[in-house]
N, C-alpha and C positions, 0 to 999 in steps of 0.2 A: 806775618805771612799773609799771603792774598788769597783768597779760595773763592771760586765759584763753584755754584752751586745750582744745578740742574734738575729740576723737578717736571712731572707730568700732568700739574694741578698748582694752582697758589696755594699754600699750608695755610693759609688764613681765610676763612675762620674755621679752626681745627675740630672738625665737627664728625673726621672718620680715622681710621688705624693710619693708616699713610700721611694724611696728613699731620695730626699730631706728632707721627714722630720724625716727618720735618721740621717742622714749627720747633719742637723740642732740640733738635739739633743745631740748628742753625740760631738760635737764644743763645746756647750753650757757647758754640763757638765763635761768635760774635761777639763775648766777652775779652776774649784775649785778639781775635784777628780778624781782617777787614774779611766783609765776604761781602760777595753781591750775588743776586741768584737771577737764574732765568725758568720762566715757570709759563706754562701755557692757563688761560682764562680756560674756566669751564662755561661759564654764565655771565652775565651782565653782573650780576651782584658783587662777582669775585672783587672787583674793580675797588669798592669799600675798601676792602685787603690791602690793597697797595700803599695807602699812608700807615696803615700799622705797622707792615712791616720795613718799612724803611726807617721808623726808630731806632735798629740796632743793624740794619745791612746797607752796606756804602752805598750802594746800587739795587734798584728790581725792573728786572728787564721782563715785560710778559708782549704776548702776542695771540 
């Protein structure tokens, strides 16, 4: 199954409650099925984020 996955922050690096339990999610489901997410940058730093989590999501779309 394909799922995206829409967030208001990149979950990485899961440093508050919301994040983590995207992060934790989209791990989780990423196991059995493709997901790609779309997630808005807070910071410049977030950017780091983006090769982590492309490990296990077909896709990270941020803006």
């Amino acid at each position: 199954m394909r799922i995206l996955m829409i967030a208001n922050s990149l979950p990485y690096p899961p440093t508050s409650g919301g994040r983590i339990r995207i992060y934790n999610l989209l791990r989780r489901v990423a196991c059995r099925h493709e997901v790609s997410l779309a997630a808005f940058l807070e910071s410049a730093g977030d950017v780091e984020g983006i090769a982590h989590l492309q490990q296990f999501c077909a896709k990270v779309e941020t803006s």
